[in-house]
N, C-alpha and C positions, 0 to 999 in steps of 0.2 A: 247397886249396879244391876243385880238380877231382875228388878221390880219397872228400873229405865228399860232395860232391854224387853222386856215383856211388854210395856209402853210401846214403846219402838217398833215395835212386828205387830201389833194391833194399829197401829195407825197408819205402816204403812201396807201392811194388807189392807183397809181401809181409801188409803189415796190411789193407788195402782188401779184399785175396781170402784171407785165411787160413781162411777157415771155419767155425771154431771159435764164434764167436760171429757176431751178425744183431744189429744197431742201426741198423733199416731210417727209425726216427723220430727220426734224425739225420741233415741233410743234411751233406756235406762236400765243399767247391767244390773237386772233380776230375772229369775224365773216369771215368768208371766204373760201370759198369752195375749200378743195386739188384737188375735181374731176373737178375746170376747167381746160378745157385745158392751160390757161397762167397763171394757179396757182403758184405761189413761195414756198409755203410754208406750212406744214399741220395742216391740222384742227383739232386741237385737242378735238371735240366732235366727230367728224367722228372717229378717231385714237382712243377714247376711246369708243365708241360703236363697233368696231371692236374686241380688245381685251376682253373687257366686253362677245362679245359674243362666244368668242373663249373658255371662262373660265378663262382667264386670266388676272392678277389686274396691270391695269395701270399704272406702276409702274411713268414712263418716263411722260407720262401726267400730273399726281397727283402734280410731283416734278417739274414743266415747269408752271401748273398756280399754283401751292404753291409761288413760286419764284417770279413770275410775279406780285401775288396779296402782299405780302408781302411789295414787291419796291412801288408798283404802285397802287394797288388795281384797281379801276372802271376806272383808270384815263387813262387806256388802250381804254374805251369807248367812253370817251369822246373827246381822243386826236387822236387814231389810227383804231380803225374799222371803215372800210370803209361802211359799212352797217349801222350803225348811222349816218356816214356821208349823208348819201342817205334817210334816216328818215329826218335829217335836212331841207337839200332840199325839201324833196316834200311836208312839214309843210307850206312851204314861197307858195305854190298854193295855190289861194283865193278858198278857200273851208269849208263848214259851219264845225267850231270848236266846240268841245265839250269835257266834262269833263269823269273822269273815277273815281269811287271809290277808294278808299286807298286800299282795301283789297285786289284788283284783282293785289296788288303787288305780293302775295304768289305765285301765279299760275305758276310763271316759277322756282320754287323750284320744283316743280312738274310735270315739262316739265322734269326739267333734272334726278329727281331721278326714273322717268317713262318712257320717251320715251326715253332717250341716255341712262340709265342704264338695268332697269327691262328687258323692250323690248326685247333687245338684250340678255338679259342673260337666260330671260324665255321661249323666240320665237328662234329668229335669227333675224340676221341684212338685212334677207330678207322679213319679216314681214311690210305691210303696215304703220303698227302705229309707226314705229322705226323714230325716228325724222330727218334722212337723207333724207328720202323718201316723207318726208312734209315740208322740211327745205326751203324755202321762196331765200334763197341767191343759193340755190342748184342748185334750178329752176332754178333762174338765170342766175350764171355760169358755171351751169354742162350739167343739164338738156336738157334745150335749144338749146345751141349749140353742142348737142353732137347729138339731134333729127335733128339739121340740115346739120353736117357735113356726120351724118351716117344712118339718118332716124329713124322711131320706128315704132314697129307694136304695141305697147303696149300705145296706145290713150288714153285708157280711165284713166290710171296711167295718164299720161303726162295732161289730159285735170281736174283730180282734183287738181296735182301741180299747175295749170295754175289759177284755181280757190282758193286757198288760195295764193298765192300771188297776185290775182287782192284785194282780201281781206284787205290784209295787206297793199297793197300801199294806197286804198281808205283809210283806219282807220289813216293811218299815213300821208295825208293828214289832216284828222281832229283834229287828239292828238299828241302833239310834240314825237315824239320819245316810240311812246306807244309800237313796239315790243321791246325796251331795259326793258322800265318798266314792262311787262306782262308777254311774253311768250321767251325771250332770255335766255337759259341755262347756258351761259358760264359766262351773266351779274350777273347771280344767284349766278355759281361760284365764280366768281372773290369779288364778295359784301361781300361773308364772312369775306377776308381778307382787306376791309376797316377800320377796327378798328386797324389794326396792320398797314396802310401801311405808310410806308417815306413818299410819295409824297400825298398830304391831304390836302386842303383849310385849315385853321386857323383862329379865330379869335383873336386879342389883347385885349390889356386892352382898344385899344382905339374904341372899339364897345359901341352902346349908345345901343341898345337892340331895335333897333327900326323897324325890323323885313321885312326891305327891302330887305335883302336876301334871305327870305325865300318866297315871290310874287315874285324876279326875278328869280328863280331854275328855269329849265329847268326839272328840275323830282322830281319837286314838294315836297324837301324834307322841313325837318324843325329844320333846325339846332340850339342848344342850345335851341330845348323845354325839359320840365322836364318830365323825363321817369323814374319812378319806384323809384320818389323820388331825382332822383341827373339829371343836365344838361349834356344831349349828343349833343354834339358836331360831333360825329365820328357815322353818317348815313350812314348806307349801301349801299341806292340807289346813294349818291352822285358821278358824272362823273367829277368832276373836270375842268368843262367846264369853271367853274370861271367868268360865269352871274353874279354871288354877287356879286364878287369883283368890277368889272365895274360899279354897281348899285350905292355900298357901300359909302355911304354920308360921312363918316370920312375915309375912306382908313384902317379898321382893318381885311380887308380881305387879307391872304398871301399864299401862295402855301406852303409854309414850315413852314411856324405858323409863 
């Protein structure tokens, strides 16, 4: 399963940016910039702070990651953005590790109802603080080569992008996958509809409780502790990366319960 999944995030980093074709009036629930130039497909934070800021209620988005979170939930994170893909990777650089609080999970609830909603609807989606304009993958594949295809006189914009993503690459060197856990909006999104989604790790009857999957998580979640009096199971941060399963001493780890 580890060997699919690494298949899986090379092909679809691969299809997202291949070039060849532009299906810009598609969104598809990944981290991934519509404004690179060999973009496939759109972003739907971009697409919804466009609308947002137009006055107008995302209809098309809303019902694209309703849909998406519903099938799949986070399992879009951990099998198809190509920008977790790229967290992954730069984790495996021998670089001092370090830990992060639980709480500073909230924060990207607060990315998304702030800088890809309020922003835009308050300001304009030409407003610094608008989360397009600080967006880390934007930099990336918009940004970047669009200063180099066509140049920029606007530096000082281009030289703070430049500086939150050296930001983020160094952090994600030291904390697995810390912009999904922190500050990713769409992971925000998408985690609401992990309690509803089809596609969902499971455990059986044949789990001992013996708590190996929740030291092999990859985001550090803690499945089957007791919340509010009854066992959850169904964690919002979970990516379906399916580290437990692999861990998992009796095999009561399933993708489909």
């Amino acid at each position: 399963m580890e060997k699919l999944r690494l298949k899986v995030q090379l092909a679809c980093a691969a299809l997202f940016n291949i070039g060849l074709f532009q299906w810009h009036f598609i969104c598809f629930p990944v981290f991934n910039c519509h404004s690179c130039p060999t973009s496939v497909f759109a972003c739907p934070l971009g697409v919804m702070g466009q609308f947002v800021g137009a006055g107008l209620l995302p209809l098309s988005v809303i019902g694209v990651v309703a849909l998406a979170g519903l099938v799949a939930g986070r399992f879009l994170c951990g099998w198809a953005c190509p920008f977790g893909f790229v967290q992954e990777l730069l984790y495996k650089v021998p670089y001092v590790k370090f830990g992060i609080p639980r709480w500073t999970r909230f924060i990207k609830y607060g990315v998304l109802l702030g800088l890809v909603i309020a922003v835009p609807y308050f300001f304009s989606t030409s407003s610094p603080l608008y989360f397009c304009r600080l967006c880390p993958v934007a930099t990336i594949e918009s940004a970047i080569p669009w200063a180099i295809i066509n140049g920029t006189t606007d530096v000082t914009t281009l030289a703070i992008r430049l500086v939150i993503l050296f930001a983020i690459v160094i952090l994600a060197m030291g904390h697995r996958r810390i912009f999904c856990k922190v500050l990713c909006p769409l992971g925000a999104a998408l985690s609401v509809f992990n309690r509803f989604a089809v596609i969902f790790p499971q455990r059986n009857q044949d789990c001992i409780d013996c708590g190996t999957c929740n030291r092999a998580c990859i985001m550090e979640t803690e499945p089957g502790k007791k919340q509010f009096g009854v066992f959850d199971d169904r964690v919002e941060e979970c990516i379906s990366c399916l580290e437990c399963q692999k861990k998992c001493p009796t095999e009561a780890v399933h993708l489909w319960g």
